[in-house]
N, C-alpha and C positions, 0 to 999 in steps of 0.2 A: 604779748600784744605789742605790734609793730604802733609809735603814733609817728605823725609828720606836724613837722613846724616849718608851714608856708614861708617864703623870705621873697614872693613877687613880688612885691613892693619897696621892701628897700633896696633888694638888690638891683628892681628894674628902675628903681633910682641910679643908679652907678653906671648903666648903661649911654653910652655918649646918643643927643640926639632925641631921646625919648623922653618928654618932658606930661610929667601925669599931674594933671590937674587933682585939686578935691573932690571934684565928680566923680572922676576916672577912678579911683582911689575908694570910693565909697563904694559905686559899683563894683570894682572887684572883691572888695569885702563882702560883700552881697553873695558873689558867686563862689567863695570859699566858703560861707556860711554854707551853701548847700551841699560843701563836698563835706561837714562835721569834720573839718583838721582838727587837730590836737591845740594848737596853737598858731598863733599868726603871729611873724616879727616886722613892724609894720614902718620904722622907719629908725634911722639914727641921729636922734633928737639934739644932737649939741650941729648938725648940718642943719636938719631939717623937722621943727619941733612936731608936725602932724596931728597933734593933741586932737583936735576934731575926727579923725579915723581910730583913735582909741576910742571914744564914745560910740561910734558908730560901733565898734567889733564890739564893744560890749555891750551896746545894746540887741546885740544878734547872737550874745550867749557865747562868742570865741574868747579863749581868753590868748591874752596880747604878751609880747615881748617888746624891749626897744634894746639896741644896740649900743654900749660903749666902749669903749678903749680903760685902759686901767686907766685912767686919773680922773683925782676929785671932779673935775670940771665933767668932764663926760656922764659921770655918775650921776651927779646930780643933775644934770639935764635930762637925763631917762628918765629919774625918778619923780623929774615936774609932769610928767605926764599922765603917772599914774599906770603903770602897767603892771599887768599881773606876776613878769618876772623882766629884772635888767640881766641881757647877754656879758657878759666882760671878756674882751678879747686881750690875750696878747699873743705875740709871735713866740713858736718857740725854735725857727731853725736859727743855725748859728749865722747864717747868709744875711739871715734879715733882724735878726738882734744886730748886727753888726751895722749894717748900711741901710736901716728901715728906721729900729727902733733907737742905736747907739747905747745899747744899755748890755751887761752881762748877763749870763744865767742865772744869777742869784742874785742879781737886782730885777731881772722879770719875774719872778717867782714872788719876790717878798712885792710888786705891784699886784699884783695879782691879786697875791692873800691880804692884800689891807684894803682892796675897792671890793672884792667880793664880800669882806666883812660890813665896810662901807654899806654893800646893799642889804645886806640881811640884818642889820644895825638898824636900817629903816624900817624894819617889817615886811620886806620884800624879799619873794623869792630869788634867787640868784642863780648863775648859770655862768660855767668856765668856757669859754672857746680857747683851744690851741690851734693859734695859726700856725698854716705852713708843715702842720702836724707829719705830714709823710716824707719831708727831707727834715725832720727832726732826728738829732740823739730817742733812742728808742724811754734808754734809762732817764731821760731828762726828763720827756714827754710824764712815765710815772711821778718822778717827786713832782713837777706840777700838778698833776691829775690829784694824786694824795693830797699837798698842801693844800690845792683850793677846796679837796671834799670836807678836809679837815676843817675849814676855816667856814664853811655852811653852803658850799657848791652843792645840787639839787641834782646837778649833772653836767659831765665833761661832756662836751663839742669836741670831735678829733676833725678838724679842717682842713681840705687837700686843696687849701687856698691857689697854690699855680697850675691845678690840674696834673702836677709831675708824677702820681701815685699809678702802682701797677697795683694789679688786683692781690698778689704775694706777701704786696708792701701793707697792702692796709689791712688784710686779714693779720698780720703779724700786730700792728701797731693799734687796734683796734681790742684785739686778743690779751696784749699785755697789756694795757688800761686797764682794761673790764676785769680781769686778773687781780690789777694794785685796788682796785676801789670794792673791787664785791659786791656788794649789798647793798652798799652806806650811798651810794647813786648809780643813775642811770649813764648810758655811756653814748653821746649821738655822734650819727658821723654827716658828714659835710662836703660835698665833692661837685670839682669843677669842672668841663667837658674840655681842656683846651688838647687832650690827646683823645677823644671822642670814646671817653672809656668812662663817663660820669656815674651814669644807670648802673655801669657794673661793679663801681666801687662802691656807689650806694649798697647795693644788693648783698656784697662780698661783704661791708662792714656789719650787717645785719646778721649773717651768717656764723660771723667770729663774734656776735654777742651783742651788737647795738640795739637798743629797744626805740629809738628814736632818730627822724629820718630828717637831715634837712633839706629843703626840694623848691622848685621855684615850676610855675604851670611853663609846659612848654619849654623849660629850661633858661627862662629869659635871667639874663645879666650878665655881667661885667665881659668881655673878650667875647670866648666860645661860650659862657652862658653855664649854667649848674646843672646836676640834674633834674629832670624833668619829673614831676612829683606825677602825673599820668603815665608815666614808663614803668616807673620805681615800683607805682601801685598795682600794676597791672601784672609785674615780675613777681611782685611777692604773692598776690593774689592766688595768679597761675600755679607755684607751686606750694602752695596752703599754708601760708601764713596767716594769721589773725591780724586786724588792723583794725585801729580805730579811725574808720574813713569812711563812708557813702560812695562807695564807690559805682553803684547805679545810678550818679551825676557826673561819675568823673569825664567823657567827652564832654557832655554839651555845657557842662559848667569850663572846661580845659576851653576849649572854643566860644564861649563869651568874652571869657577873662582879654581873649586876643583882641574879640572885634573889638572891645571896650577901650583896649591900650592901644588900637588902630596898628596892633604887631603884625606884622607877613606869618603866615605857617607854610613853610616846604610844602607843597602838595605831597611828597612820599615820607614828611616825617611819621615815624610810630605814633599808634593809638590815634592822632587827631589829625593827621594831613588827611588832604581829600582822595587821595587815593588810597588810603590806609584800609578801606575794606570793598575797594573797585576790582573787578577779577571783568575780561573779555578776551583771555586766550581760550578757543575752543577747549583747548584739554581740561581745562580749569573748570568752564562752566559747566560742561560736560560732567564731567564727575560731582561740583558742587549741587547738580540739579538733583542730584538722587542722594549726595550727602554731603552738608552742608561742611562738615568737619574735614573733609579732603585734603583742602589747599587752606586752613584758617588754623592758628598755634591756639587761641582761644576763641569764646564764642562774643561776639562784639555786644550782643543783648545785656550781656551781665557789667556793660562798662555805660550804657544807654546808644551804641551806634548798631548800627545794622551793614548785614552785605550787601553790597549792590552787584548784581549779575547785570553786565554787557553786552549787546548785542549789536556787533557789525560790521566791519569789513576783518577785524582777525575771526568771526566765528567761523566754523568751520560743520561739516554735519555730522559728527559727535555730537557737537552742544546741540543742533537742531535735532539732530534723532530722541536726546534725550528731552529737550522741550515737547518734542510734537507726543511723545509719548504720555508726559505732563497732565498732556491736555487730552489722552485720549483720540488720538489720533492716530490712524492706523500709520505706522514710519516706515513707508515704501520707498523705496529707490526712490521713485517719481513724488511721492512726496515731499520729501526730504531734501530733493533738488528744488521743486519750487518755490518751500520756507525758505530755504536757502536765497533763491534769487531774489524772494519780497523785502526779504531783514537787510542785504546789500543794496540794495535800489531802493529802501527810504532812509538806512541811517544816509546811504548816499545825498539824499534829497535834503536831510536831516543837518545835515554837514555834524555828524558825530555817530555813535551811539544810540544806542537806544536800550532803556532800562528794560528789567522782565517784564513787568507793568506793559508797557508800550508797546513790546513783542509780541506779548500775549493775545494782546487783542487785535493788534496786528492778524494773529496766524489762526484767532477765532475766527474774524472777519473772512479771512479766506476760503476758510475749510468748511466753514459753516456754525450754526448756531450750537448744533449738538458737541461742541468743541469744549 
């Protein structure tokens, strides 16, 4: 069982520009409540304490995370909140120990293991993140992973904080974790799009063993953004993973969550841009008319979006032969030329398009009622 722990919110915290009200904030929790995540991390409480959207997510049954950094002070600002588990992050490449964090290997290690006991010391579950995780020492990334399960870690975060991870890298580092820890926890992975490769490290860290996904709707945060918890899902889905997700809400919940935060979506991003299930090349609709599965990787019904067939200056009469047929229309040469001239001369009129809906009765209208 694949689960996902949402991070829209504090990640689309970190975003320059985007500034999310309590509202905004409530209503997205609203709209992950519908998708049943695993969990939601919903702010990091020694920036920004949020304490009012933990009661919201728990009173909607998610249970919550909050973000700190290994020291007391962060610790106990997550744990004024009340959340169901505090994240505790440190760095583990030698780059960012060095010029991030100014500490050694084995002084991030022994922070680690005294904030993670810290949180389970309070009756709180606890959770390691390794930053940086895939320009990490492989064998380093282990003794942390070990030390913090040792010390009451629930589960390691492997985090490809700069996005620099290839799909080789993270099955490897993903692989030995899951390896040092076994049993004793779960292993999540965490991955950033800034080489537009998010979705597939997510995927690829699933594959070498991760039962836990981190993901943000639409990919929103920090640079190029995370991966997209709608892509991720739709990947594992496709090729038959189990997941604790709703995934029968995941567009039009992925697409609230946007207009809520007043975010832009690409019209050709995956799963939620608005051309993500638009088809008006003849060839396309033509064959989509007699099967639907042609030109589509999946079926959109099983995500809540639907396909929309096109109609107008690229149709061509394939797609009208195959419409007039549809409709029980005998598809004559002279038929087929003059659906053809009607569907050009009103998307023309139309300034676009025109959906099948629109076509249809379009070419009932003309043909006649028995249509």
């Amino acid at each position: 069982m694949v689960e996902f722990k949402d991070l829209t919110l504090r990640e689309g915290s970190q975003v320059p520009d985007l500034r999310i009200s309590d509202e905004q904030g409530r209503r997205v929790i609203e709209s992950l409540a519908r998708l049943d995540v695993s969990c939601v991390e919903l702010s990091f409480p020694r920036a920004q304490e949020r304490a009012g959207w933990y009661r919201h997510a728990d009173d909607l049954g998610l249970r919550t995370a909050a973000l700190a950094r290994a020291t007391p002070g962060d610790v106990d600002a997550a744990l004024a909140v009340d959340p169901d588990e505090v994240e505790i992050i440190i760095t583990s490449s030698d780059v960012q120990l060095e010029h991030a964090l100014g500490k050694s290997r084995d002084e991030a290690r022994a922070l680690l293991v005294e904030n993670v006991r810290r949180v389970t010391g309070a009756g709180t579950t606890a959770g390691a993140t390794l930053m940086d995780a895939m320009r990490a020492d492989v064998d380093f990334l282990v003794e942390c992973a070990r030390a913090a399960v040792d010390a009451g870690a629930a589960h390691v975060t492997l985090a490809d904080t700069t996005g620099a991870g290839t799909t080789d890298r993270v099955h490897t580092v993903v692989a030995a974790v899951g390896d040092a820890i076994g049993d004793d926890a779960a292993v999540a992975i965490h991955t950033h799009d800034d080489m537009g490769v998010a979705t597939a490290n997510a995927t690829t860290g699933v594959t070498a063993g991760a039962t836990r996904v981190d993901a943000t709707i639409g990919g929103i945060g920090e640079r190029a953004g995370n991966a997209p918890l709608e892509e991720v899902a739709v990947y594992l889905t496709e090729r038959g993973d189990d997941l604790h997700l709703d995934v029968d809400e995941l567009v039009p919940a992925a697409q609230s969550v946007h207009q809520t935060l007043d975010v832009d979506v690409s019209p050709d991003k995956p799963v939620i841009g608005d051309r993500a299930y638009k088809h008006e090349s003849g060839l396309h609709t033509a064959a989509m008319l007699r099967e639907p599965w042609t030109y589509m990787p999946f079926d959109p019904s099983t995500y809540g979006a639907s396909n929309q067939l096109l109609f107008g200056e690229e149709t061509g009469r394939g797609a009208v032969r195959a419409l007039l047929e549809s409709l029980d229309v005998d598809a004559t040469d002279e038929s087929v030329a003059v659906a053809l001239e009607e569907i050009h001369d009103r998307a023309a009129r139309a300034d676009g398009p025109l959906s099948l809906e629109e076509t249809r009765e379009l070419l009932t209208d003309r043909f006649g009622t028995d249509a």
